[in-house]
N, CA, C and O atoms as a GROMACS GRO file, in nm:
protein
  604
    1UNK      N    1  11.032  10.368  11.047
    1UNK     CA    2  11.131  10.436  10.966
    1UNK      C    3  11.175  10.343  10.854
    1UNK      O    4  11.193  10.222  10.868
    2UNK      N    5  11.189  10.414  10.741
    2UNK     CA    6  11.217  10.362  10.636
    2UNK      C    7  11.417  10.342  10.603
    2UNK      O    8  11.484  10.440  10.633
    3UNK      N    9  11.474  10.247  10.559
    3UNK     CA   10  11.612  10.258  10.486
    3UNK      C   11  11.633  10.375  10.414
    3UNK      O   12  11.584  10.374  10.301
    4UNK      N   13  11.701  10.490  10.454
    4UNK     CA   14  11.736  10.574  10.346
    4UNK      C   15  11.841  10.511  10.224
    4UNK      O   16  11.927  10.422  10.228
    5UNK      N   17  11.785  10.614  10.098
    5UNK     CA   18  11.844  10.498   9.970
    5UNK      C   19  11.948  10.644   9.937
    5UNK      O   20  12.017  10.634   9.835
    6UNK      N   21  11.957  10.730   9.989
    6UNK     CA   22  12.089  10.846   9.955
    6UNK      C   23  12.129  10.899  10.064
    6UNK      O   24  12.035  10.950  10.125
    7UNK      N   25  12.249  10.911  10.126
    7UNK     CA   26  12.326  10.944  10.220
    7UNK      C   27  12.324  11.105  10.241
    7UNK      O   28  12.352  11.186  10.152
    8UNK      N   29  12.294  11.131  10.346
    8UNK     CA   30  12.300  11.236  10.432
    8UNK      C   31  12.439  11.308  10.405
    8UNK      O   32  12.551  11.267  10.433
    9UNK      N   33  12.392  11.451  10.332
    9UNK     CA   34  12.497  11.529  10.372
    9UNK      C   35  12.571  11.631  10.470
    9UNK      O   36  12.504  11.732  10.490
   10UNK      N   37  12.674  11.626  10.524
   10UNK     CA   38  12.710  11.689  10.657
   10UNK      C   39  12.586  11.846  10.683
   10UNK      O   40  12.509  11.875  10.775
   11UNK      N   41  12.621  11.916  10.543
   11UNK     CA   42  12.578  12.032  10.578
   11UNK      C   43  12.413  12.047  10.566
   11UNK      O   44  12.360  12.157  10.553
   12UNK      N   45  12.337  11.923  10.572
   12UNK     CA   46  12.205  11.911  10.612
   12UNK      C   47  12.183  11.849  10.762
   12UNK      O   48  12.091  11.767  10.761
   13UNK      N   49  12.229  11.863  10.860
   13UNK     CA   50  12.277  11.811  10.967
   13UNK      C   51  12.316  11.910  11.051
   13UNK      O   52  12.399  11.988  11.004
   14UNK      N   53  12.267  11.935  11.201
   14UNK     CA   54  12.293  12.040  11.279
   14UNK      C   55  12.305  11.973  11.428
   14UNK      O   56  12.214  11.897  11.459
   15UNK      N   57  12.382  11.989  11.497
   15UNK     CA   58  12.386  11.940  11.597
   15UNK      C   59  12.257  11.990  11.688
   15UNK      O   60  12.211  12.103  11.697
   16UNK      N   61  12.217  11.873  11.748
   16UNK     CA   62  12.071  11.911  11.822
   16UNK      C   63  11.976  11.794  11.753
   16UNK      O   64  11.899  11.732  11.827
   17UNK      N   65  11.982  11.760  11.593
   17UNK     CA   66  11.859  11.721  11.522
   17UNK      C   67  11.872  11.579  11.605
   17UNK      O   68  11.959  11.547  11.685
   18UNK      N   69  11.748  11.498  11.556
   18UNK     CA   70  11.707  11.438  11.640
   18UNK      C   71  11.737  11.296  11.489
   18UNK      O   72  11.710  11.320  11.372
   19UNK      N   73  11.789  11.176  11.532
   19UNK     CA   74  11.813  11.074  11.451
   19UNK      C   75  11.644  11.006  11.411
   19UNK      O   76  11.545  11.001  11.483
   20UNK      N   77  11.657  10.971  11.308
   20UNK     CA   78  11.476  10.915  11.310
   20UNK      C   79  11.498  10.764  11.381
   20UNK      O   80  11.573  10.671  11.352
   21UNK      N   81  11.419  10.778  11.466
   21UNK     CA   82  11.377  10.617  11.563
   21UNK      C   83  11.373  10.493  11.463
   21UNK      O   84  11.325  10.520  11.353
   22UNK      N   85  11.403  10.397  11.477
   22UNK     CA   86  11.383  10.274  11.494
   22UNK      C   87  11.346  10.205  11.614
   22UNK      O   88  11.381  10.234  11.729
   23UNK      N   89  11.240  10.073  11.561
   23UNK     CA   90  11.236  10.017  11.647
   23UNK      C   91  11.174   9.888  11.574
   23UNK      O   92  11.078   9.876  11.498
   24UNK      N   93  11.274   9.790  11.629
   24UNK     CA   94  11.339   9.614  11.582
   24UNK      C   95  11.232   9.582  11.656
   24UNK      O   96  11.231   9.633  11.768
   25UNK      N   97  11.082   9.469  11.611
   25UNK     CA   98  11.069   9.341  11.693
   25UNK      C   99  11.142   9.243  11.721
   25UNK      O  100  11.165   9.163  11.631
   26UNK      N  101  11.206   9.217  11.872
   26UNK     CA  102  11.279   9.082  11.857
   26UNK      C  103  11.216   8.985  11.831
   26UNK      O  104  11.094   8.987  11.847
   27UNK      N  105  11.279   8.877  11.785
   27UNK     CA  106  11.211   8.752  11.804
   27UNK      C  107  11.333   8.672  11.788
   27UNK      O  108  11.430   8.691  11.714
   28UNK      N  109  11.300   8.543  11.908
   28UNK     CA  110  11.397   8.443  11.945
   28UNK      C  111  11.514   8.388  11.823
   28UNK      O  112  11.629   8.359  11.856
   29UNK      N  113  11.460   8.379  11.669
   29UNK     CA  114  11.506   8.329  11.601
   29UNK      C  115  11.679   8.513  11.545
   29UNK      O  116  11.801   8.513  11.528
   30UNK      N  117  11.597   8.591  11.543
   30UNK     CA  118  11.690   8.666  11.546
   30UNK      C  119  11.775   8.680  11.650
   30UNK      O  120  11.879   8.731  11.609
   31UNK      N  121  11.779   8.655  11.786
   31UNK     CA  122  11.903   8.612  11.864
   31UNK      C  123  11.951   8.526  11.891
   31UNK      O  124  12.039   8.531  11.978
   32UNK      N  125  11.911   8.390  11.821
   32UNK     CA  126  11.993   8.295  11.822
   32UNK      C  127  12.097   8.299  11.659
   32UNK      O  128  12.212   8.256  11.651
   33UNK      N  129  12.019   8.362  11.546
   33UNK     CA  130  12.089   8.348  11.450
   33UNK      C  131  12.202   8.482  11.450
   33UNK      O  132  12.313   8.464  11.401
   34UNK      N  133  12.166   8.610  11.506
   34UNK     CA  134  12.270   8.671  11.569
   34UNK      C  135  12.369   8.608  11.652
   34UNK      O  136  12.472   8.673  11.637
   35UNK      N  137  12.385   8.528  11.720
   35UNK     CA  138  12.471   8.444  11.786
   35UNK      C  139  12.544   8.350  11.702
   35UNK      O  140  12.668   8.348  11.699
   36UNK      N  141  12.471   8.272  11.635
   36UNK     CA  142  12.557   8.161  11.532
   36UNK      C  143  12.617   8.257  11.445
   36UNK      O  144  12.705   8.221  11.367
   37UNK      N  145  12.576   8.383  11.449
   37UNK     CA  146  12.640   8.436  11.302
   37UNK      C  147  12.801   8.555  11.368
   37UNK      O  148  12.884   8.626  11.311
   38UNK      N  149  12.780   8.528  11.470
   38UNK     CA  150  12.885   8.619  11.585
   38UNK      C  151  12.988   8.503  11.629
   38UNK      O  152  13.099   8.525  11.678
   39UNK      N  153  12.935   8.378  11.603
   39UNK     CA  154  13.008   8.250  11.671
   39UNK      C  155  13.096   8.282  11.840
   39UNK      O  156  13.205   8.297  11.897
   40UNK      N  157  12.896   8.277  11.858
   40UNK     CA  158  12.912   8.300  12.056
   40UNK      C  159  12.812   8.182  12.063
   40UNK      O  160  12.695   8.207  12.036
   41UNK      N  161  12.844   8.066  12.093
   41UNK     CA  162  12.780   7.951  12.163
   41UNK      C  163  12.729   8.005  12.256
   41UNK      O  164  12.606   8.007  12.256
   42UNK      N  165  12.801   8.067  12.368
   42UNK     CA  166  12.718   8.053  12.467
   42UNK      C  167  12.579   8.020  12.483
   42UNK      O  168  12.501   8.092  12.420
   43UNK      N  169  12.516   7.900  12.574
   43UNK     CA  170  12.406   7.861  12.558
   43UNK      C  171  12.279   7.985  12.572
   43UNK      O  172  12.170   7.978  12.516
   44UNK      N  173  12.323   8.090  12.656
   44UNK     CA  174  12.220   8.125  12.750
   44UNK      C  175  12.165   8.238  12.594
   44UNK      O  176  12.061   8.303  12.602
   45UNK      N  177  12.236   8.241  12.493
   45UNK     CA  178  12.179   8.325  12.388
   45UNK      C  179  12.122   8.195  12.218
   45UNK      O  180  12.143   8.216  12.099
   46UNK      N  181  12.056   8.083  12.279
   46UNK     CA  182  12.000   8.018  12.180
   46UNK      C  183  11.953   7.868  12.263
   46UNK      O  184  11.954   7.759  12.205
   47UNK      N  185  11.921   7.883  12.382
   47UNK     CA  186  11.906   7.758  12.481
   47UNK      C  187  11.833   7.808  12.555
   47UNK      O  188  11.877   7.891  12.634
   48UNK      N  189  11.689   7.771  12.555
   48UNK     CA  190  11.588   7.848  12.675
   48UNK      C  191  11.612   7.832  12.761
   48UNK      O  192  11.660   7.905  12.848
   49UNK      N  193  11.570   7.671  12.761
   49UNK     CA  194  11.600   7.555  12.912
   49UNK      C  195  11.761   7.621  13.005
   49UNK      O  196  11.783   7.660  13.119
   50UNK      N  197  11.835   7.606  12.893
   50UNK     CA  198  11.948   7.641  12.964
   50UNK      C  199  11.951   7.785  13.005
   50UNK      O  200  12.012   7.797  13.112
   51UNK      N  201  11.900   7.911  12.950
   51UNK     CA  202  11.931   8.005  13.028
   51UNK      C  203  11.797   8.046  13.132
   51UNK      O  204  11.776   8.163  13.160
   52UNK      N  205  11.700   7.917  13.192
   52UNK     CA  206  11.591   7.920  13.262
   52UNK      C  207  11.681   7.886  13.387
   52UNK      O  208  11.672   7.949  13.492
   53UNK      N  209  11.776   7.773  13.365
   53UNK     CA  210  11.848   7.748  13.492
   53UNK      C  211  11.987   7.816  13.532
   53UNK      O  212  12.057   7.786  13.629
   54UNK      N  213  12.011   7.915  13.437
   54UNK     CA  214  12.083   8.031  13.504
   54UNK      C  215  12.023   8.118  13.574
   54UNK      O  216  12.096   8.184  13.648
   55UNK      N  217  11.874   8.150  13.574
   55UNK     CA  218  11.826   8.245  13.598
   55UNK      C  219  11.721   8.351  13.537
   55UNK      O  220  11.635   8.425  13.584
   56UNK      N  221  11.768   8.324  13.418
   56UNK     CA  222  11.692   8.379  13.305
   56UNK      C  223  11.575   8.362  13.280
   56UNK      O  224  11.554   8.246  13.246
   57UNK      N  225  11.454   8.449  13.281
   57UNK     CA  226  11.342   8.401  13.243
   57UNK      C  227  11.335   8.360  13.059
   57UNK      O  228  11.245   8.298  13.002
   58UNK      N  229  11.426   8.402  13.016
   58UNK     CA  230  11.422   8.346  12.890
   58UNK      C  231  11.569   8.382  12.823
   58UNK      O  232  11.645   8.455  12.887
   59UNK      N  233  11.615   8.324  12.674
   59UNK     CA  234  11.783   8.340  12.629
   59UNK      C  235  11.809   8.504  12.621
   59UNK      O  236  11.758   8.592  12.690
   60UNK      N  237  11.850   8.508  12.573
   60UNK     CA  238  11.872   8.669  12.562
   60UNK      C  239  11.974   8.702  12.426
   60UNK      O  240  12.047   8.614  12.382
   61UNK      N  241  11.969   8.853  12.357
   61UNK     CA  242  12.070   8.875  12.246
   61UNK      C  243  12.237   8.920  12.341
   61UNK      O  244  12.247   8.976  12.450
   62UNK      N  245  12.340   8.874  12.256
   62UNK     CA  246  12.441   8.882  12.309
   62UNK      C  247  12.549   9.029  12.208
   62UNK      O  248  12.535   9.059  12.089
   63UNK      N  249  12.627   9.079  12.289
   63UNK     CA  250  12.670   9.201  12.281
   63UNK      C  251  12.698   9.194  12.116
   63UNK      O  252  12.735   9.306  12.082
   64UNK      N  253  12.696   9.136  12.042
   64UNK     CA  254  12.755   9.145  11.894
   64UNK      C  255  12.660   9.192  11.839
   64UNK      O  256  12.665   9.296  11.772
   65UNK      N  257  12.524   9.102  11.863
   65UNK     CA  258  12.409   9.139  11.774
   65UNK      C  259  12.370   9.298  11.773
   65UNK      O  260  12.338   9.382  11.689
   66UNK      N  261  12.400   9.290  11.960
   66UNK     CA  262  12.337   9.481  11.983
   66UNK      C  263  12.413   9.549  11.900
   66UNK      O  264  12.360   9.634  11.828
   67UNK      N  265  12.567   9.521  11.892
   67UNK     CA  266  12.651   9.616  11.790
   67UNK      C  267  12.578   9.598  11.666
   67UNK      O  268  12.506   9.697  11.657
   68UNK      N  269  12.557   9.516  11.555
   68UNK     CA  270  12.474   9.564  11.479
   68UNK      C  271  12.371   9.609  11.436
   68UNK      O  272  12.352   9.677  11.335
   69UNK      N  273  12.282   9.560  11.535
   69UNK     CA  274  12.159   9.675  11.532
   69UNK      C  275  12.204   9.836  11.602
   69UNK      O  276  12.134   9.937  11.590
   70UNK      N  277  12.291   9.831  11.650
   70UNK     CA  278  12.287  10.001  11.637
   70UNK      C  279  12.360  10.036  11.543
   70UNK      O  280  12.340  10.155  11.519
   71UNK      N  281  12.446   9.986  11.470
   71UNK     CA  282  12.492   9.971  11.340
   71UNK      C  283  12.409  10.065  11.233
   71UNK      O  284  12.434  10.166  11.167
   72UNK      N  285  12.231   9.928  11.262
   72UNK     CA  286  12.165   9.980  11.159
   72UNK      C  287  12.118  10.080  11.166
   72UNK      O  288  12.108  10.167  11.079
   73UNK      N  289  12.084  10.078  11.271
   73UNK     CA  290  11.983  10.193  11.355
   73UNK      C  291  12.062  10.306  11.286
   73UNK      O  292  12.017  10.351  11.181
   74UNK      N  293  12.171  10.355  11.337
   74UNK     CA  294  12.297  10.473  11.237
   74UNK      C  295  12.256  10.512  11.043
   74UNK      O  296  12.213  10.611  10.984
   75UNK      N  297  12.298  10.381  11.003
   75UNK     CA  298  12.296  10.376  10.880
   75UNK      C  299  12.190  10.393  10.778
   75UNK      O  300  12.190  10.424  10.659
   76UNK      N  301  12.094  10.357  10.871
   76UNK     CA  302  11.956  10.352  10.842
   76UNK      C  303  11.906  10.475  10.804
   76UNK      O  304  11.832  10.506  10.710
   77UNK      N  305  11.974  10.562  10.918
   77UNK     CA  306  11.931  10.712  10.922
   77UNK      C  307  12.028  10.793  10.860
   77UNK      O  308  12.008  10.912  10.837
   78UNK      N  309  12.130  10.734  10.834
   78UNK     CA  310  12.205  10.854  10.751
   78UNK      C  311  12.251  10.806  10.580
   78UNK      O  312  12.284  10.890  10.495
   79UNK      N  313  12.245  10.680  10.559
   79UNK     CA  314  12.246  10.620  10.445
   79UNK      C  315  12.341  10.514  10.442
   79UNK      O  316  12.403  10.471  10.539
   80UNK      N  317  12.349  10.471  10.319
   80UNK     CA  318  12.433  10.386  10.237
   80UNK      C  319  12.604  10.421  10.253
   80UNK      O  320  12.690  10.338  10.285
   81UNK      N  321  12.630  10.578  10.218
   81UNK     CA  322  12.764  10.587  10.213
   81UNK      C  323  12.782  10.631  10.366
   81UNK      O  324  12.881  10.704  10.369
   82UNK      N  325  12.747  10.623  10.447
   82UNK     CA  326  12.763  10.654  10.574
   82UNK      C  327  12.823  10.558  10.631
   82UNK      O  328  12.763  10.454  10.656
   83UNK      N  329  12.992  10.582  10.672
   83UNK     CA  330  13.052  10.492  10.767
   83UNK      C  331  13.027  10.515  10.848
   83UNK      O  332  12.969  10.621  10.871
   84UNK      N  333  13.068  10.393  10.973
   84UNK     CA  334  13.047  10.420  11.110
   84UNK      C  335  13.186  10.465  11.128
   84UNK      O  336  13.245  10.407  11.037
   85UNK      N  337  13.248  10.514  11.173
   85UNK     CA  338  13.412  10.522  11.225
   85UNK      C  339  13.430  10.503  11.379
   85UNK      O  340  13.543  10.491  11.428
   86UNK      N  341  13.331  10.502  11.444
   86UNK     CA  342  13.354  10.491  11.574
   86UNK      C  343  13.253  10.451  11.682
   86UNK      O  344  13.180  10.540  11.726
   87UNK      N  345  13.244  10.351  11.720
   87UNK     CA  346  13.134  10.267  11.801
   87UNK      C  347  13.123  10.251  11.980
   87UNK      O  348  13.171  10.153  12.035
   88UNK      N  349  13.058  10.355  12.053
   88UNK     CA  350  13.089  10.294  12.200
   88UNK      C  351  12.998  10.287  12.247
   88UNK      O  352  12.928  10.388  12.260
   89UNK      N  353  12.957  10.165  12.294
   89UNK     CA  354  12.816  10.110  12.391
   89UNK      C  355  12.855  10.090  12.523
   89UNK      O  356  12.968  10.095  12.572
   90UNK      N  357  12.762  10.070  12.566
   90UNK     CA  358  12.769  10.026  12.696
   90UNK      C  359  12.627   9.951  12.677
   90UNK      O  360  12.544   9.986  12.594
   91UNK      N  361  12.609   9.818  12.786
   91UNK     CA  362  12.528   9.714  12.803
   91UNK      C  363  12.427   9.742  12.862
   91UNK      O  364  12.497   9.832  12.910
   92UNK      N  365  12.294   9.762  12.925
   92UNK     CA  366  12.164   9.788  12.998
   92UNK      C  367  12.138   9.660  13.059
   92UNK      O  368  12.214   9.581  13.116
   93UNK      N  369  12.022   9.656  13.036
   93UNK     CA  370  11.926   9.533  13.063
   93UNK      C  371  11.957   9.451  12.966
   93UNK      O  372  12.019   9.473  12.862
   94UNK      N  373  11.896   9.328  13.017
   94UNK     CA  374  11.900   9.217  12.856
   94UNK      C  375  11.781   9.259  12.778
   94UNK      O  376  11.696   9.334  12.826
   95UNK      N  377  11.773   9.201  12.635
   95UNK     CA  378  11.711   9.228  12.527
   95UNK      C  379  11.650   9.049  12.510
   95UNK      O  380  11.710   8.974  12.433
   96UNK      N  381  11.563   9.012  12.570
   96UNK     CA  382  11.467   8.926  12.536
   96UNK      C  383  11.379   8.904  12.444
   96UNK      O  384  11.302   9.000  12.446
   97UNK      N  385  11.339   8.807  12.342
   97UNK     CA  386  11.225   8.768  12.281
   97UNK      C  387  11.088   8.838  12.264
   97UNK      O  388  11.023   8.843  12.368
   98UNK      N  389  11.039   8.886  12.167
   98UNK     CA  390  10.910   8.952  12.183
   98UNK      C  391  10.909   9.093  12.259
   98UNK      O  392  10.798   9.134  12.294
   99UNK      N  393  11.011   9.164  12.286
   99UNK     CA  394  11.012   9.272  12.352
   99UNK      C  395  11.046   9.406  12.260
   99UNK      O  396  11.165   9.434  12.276
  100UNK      N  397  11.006   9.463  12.203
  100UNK     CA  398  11.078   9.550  12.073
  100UNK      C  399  11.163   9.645  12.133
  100UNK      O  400  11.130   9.705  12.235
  101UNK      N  401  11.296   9.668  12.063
  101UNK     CA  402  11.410   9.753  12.106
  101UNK      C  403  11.361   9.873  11.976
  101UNK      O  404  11.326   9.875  11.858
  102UNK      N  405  11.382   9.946  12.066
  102UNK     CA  406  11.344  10.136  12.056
  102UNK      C  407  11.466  10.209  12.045
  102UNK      O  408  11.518  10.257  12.146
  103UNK      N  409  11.512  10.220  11.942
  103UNK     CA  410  11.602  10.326  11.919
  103UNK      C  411  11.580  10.468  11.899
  103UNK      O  412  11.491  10.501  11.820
  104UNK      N  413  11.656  10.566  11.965
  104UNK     CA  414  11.615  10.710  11.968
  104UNK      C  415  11.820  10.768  11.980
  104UNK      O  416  11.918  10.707  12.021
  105UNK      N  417  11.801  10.912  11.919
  105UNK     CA  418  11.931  10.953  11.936
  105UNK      C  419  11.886  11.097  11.914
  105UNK      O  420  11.778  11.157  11.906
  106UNK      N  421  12.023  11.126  11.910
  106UNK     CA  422  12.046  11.321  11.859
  106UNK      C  423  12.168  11.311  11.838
  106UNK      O  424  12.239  11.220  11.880
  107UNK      N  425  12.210  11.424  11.759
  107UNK     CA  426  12.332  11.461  11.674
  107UNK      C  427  12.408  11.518  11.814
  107UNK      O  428  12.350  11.570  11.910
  108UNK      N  429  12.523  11.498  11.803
  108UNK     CA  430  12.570  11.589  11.958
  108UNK      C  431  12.687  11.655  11.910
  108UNK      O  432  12.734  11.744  11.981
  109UNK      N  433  12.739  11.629  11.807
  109UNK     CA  434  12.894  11.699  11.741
  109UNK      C  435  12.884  11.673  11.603
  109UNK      O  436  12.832  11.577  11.547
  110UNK      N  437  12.963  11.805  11.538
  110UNK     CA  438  12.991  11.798  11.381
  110UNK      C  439  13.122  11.854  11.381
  110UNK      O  440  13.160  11.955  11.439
  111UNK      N  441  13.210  11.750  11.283
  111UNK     CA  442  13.358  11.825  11.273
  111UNK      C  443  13.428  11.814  11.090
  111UNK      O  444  13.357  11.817  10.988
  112UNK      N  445  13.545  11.806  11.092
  112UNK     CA  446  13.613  11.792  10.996
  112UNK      C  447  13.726  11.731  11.008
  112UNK      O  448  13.795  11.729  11.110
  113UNK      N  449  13.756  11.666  10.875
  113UNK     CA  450  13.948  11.638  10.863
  113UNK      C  451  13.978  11.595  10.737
  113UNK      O  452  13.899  11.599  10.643
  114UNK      N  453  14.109  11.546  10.730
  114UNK     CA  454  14.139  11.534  10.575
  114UNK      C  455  14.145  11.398  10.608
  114UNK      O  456  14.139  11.376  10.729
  115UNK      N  457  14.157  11.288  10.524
  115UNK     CA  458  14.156  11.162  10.463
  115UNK      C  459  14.252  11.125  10.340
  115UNK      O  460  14.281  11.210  10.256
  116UNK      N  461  14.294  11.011  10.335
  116UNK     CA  462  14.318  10.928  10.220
  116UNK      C  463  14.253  11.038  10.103
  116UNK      O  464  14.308  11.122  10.032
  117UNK      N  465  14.066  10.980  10.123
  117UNK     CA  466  14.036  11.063  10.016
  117UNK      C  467  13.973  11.207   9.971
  117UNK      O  468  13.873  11.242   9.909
  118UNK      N  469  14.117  11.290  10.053
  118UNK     CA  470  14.072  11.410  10.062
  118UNK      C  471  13.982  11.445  10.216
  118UNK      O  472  14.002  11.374  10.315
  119UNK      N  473  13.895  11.549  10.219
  119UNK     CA  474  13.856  11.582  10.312
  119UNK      C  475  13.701  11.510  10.364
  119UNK      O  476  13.615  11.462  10.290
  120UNK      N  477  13.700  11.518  10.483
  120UNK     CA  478  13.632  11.406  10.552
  120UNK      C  479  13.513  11.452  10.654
  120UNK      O  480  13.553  11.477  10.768
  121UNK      N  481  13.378  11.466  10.632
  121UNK     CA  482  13.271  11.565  10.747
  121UNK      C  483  13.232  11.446  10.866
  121UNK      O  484  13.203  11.333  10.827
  122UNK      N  485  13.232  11.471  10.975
  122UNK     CA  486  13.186  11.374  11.088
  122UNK      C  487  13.085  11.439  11.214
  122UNK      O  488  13.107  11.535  11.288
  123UNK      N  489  12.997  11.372  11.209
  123UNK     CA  490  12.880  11.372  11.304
  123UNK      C  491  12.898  11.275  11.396
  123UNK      O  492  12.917  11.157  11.366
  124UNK      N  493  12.891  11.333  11.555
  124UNK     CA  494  12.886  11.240  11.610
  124UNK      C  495  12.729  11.227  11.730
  124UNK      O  496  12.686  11.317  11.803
  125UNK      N  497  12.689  11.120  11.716
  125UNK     CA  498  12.582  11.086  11.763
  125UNK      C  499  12.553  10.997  11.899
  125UNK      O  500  12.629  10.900  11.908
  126UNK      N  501  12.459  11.010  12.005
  126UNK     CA  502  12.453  11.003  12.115
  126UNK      C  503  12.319  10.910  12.116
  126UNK      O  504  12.220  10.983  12.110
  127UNK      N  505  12.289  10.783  12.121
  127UNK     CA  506  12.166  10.730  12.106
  127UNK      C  507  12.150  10.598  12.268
  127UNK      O  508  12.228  10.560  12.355
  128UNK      N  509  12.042  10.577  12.242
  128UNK     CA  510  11.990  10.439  12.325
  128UNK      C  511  11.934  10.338  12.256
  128UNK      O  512  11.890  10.380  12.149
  129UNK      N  513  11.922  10.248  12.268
  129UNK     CA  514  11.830  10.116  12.259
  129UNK      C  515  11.731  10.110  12.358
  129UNK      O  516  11.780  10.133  12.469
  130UNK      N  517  11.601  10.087  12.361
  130UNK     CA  518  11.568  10.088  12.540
  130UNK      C  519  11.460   9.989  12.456
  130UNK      O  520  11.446   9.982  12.334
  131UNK      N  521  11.373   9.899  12.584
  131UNK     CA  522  11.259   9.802  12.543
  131UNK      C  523  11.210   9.783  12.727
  131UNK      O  524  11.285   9.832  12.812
  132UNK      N  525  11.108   9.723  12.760
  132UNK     CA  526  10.988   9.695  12.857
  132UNK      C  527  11.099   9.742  12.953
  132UNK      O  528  11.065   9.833  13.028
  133UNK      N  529  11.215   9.702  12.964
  133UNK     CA  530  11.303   9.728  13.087
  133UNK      C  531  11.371   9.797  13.115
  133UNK      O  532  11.406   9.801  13.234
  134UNK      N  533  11.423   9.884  13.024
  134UNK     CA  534  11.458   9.993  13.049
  134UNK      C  535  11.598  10.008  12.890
  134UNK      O  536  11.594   9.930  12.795
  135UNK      N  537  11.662  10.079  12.898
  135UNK     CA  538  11.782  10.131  12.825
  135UNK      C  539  11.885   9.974  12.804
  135UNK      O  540  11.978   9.951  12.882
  136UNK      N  541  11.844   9.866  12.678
  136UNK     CA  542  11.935   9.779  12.674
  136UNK      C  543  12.098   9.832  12.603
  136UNK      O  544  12.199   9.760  12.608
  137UNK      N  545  12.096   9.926  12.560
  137UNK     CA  546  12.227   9.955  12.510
  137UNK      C  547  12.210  10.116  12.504
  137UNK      O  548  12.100  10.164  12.478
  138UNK      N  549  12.313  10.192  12.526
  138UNK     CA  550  12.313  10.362  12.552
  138UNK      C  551  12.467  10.349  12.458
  138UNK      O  552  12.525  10.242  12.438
  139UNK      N  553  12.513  10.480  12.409
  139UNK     CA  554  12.608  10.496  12.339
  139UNK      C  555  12.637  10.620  12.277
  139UNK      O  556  12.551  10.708  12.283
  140UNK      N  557  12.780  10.651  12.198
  140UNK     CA  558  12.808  10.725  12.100
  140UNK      C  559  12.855  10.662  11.999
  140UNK      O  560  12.896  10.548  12.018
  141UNK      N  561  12.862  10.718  11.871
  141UNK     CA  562  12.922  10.642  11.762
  141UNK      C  563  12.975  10.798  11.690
  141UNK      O  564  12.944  10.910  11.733
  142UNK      N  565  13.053  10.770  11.584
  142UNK     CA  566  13.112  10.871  11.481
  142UNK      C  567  13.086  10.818  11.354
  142UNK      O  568  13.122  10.705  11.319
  143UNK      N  569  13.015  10.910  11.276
  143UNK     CA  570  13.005  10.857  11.142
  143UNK      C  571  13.052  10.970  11.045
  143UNK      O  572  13.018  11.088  11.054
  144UNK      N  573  13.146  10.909  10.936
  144UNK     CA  574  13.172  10.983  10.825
  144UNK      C  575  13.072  11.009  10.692
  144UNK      O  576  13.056  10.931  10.598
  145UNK      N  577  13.001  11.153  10.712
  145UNK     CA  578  12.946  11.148  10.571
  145UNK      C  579  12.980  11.226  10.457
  145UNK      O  580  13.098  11.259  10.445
  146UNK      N  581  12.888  11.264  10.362
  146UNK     CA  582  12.970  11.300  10.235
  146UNK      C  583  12.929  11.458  10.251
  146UNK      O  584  12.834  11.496  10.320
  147UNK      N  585  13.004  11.530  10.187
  147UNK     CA  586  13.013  11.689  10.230
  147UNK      C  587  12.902  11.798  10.157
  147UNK      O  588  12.815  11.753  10.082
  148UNK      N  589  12.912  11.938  10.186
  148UNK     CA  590  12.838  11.967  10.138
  148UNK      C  591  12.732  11.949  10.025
  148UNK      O  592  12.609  11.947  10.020
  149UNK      N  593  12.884  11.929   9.892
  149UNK     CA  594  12.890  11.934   9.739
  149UNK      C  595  12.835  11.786   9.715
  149UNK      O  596  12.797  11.744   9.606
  150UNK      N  597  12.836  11.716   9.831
  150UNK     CA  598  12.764  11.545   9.799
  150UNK      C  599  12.853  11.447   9.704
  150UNK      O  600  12.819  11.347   9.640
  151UNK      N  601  12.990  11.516   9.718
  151UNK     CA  602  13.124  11.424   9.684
  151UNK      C  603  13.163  11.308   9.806
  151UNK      O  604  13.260  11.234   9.791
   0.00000   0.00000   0.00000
């Protein structure tokens, strides 16, 4: 899937449609620099050795990074002016090195309201992350997009 370069308007959007997939190769250097860039030391997300003797067959990405890759995963698919307004994950399996995370969703709600600036269209969406082990992050999010008229 490609970056959309113009934002999704509400009334092209039906609850049911299906979000277009992504899917991230990890690689070690993206969850350790997700980590320095979240400022989560914790070793076991940029320290092999060290998360070999926790248990770990290898470091793992830590809950910040997953928030922004489903971030993108969202934005990706609905555009540029597409806020997120509302983010809820829940954790799976870990997300290891070399394992590619698979994003898939569907639209599950469309509503309305007024705003600051004026009136406001919201989709809300129901997705996973999943890779070799199963579902690393499951969720809903709410995103505000621009309305029929593409104001």
């Amino acid at each position: 899937m490609s970056t959309r370069t113009s934002t999704l308007r509400a009334d092209e959007i039906d609850i049911g449609d299906e979000v277009a997939p992504l899917e991230i190769a990890i690689t070690t250097t993206m969850i350790v620099a997700g980590a320095i860039a979240s400022r989560d030391f914790m070793p076991v997300h940029h320290d092999r050795d060290y998360a070999n003797k926790q248990g770990s067959p290898d470091l793992f990405m830590n809950i910040l990074t997953t928030n922004g890759y489903c971030v993108r995963f969202l934005t990706d698919w609905a555009g540029p002016e597409a806020m997120v307004k509302n983010l809820s994950i829940r954790l799976g399996v870990p997300c290891f090195p070399n394992d590619p995370l698979r994003f898939t969703g569907s639209v599950t709600g469309k509503s309305h309201g007024e705003g600051p600036e004026g009136p406001q269209h919201f989709v809300e969406v129901t997705f996973q992350g999943a890779n070799s082990l199963g579902n690393h992050v499951s969720g809903t999010a709410v995103l505000s997009l621009l309305d029929g008229a593409g104001a």
